[in-house]
C-alpha positions as CSV (number, residue, x, y, z in Angstrom):
1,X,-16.4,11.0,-12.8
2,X,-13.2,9.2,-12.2
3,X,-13.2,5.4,-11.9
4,X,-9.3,3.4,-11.1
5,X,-9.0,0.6,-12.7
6,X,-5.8,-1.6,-10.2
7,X,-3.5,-5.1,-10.7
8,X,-1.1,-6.6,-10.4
9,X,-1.4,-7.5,-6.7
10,X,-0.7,-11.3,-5.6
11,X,1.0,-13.6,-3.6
12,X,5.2,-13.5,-3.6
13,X,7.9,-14.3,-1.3
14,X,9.7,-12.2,1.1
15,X,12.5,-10.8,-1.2
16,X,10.6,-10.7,-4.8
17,X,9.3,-8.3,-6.3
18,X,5.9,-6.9,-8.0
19,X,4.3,-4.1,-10.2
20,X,1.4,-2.7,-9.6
21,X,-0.7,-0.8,-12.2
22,X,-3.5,1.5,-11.9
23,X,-5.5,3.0,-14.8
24,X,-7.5,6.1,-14.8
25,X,-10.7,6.0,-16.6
26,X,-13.1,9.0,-17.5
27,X,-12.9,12.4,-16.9
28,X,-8.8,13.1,-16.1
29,X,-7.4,16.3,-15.6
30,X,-4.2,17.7,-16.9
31,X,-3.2,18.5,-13.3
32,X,-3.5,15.9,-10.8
33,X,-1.6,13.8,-8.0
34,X,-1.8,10.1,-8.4
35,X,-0.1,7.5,-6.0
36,X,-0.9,4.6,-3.8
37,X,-2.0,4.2,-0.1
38,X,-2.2,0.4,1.8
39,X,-3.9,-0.6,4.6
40,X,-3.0,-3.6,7.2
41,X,-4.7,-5.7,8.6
42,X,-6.0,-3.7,11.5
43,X,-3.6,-0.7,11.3
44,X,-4.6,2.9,9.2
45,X,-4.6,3.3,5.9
46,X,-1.0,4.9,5.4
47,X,0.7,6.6,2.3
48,X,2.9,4.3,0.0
49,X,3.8,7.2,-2.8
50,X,2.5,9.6,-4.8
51,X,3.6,11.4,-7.9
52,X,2.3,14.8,-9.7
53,X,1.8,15.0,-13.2
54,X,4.8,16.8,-13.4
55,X,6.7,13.9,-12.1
56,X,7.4,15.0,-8.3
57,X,7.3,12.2,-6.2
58,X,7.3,11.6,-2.0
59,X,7.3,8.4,-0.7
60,X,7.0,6.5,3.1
61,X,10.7,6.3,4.7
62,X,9.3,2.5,5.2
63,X,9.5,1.9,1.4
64,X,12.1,4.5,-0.2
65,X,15.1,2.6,-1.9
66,X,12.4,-0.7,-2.5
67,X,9.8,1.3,-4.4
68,X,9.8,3.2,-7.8
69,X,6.4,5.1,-8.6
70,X,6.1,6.0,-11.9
71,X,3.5,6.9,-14.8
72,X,1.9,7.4,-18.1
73,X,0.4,10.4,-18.6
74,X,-0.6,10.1,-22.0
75,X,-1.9,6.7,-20.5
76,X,-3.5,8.5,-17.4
77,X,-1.6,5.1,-15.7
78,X,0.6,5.0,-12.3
79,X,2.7,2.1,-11.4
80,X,4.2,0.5,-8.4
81,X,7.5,-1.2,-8.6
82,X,8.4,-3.3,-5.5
83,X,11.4,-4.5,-4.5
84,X,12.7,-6.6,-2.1
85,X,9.3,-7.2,-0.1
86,X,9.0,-8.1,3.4
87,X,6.0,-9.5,5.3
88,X,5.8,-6.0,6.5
89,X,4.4,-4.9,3.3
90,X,1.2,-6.9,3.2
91,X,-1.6,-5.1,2.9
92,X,-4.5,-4.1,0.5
93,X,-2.7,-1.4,-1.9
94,X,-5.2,1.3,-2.9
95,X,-4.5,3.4,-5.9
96,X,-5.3,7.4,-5.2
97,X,-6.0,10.3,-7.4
98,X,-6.1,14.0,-6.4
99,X,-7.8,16.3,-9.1
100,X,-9.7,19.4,-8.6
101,X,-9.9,19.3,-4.9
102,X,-11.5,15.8,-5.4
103,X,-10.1,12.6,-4.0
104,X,-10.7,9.5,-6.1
105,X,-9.7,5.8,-4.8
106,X,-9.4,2.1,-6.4
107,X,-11.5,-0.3,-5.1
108,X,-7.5,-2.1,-3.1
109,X,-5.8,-5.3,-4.7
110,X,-3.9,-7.2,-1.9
111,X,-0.2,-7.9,-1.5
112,X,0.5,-11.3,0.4
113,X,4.4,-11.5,1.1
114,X,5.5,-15.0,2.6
115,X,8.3,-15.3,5.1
């Protein structure tokens, strides 16, 4: 069993910036995806990023050249740098693992940006 462990969320302006961390606890594999989804207030749950554990990464057009996905392997840890945030980007961020055709999810932390 795979249980994520998320922070970092928060309240900023429109402009700042925050990280977001998500660790991995339990039973990791070698060989997964990990990466971040967000969900608006009425709207789909939508992809933010993702990154292998080789270090591939894909990201939404909405976000590329604002956020920087990243991890820790030896840490079984994925973070979420955010730039320059807009009032666009609020939403519940929900960290996201993919390992052995199984789909594991955080329980969301929510990003409040202020005009």
């Amino acid at each position: 069993q795979v249980q994520l462990v998320e922070s970092g969320g928060g309240l900023v302006q429109a402009g700042g910036s925050l990280r977001l961390s998500c660790a991995a606890l339990g039973s990791i594999s070698s060989y997964n995806i990990m990466g971040w989804y967000r969900q608006a207030s009425g709207k789909l749950r939508e992809l933010v990023a993702i990154i292998t554990s080789g270090g591939s990464t894909n990201s939404a057009d909405s976000v590329k050249g604002r956020f920087t996905i990243s991890r820790d392997n030896a840490k079984n840890t994925v973070y979420l740098q955010m730039n320059s945030l807009s009032p666009e980007d609020t939403a519940v961020y929900y960290c996201y693992v993919l390992q052995r055709g199984n789909n594991y999810w955080g329980q969301g932390t929510q990003v409040t940006v202020s005009s």
